[in-house]
C-alpha positions in Angstrom: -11.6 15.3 -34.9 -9.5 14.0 -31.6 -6.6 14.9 -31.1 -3.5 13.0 -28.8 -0.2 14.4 -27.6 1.3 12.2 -26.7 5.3 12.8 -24.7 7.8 10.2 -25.2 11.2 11.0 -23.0 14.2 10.0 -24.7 17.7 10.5 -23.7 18.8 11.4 -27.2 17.6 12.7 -30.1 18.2 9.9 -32.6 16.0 7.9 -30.6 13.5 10.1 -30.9 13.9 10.9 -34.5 13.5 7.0 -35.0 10.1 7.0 -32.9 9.0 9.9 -35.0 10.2 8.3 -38.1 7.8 5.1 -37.2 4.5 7.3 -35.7 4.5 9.1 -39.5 4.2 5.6 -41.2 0.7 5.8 -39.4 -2.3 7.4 -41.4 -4.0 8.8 -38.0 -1.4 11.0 -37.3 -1.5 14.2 -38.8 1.6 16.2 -36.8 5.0 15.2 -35.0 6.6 17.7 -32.4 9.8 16.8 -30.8 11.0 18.8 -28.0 14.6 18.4 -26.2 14.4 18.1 -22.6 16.8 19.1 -20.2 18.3 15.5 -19.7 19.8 16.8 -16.1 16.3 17.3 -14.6 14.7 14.2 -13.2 11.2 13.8 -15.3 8.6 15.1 -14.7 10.4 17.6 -11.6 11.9 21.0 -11.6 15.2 20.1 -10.6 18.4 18.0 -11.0 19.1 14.8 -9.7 21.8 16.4 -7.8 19.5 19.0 -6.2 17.0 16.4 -5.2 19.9 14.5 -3.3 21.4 17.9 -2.0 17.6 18.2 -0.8 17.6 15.3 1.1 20.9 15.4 2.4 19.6 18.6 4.5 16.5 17.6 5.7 18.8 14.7 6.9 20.9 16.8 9.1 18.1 19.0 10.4 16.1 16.0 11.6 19.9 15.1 13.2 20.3 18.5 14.5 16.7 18.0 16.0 14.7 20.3 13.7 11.6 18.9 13.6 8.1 19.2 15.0 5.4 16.8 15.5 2.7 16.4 12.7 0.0 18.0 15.1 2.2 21.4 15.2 2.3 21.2 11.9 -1.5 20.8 11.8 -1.9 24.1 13.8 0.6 25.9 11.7 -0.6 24.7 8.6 -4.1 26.2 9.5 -2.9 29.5 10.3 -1.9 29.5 6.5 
């Protein structure tokens, strides 16, 4: 016997009630989980939207305040890891 997970993101749960619903109409599938997401993280990510823009909004000003190094220094650091 095979069995398939398969993970539908949904922004609400009716919707994924309704996709449910339809999936048990089929004979080849034996078992429906749904699971609630948290609908602030970005799929598939560990963090918000907002922390991913806050993110980039940094590295933004370091490489304005000069904060960056070549990718050959970060070659040698990386192999000191």
């Amino acid at each position: 016997m095979t069995m398939t997970t398969m993970v539908i993101d949904v922004q609400n749960r009716g919707d994924a009630q309704k996709i449910a619903d339809t999936l048990r109409l089929m004979k080849s599938v034996k078992k429906i989980v749904i699971q609630e997401i948290d609908s602030e993280c970005i799929p598939g990510l560990p963090y918000t939207r907002e922390e991913r823009i806050a993110s980039v909004h940094k590295s933004m000003e370091e490489v304005r305040a000069g904060h960056t190094i070549t990718s050959e220094e970060l070659k040698k650091r990386m192999a000191t890891w």
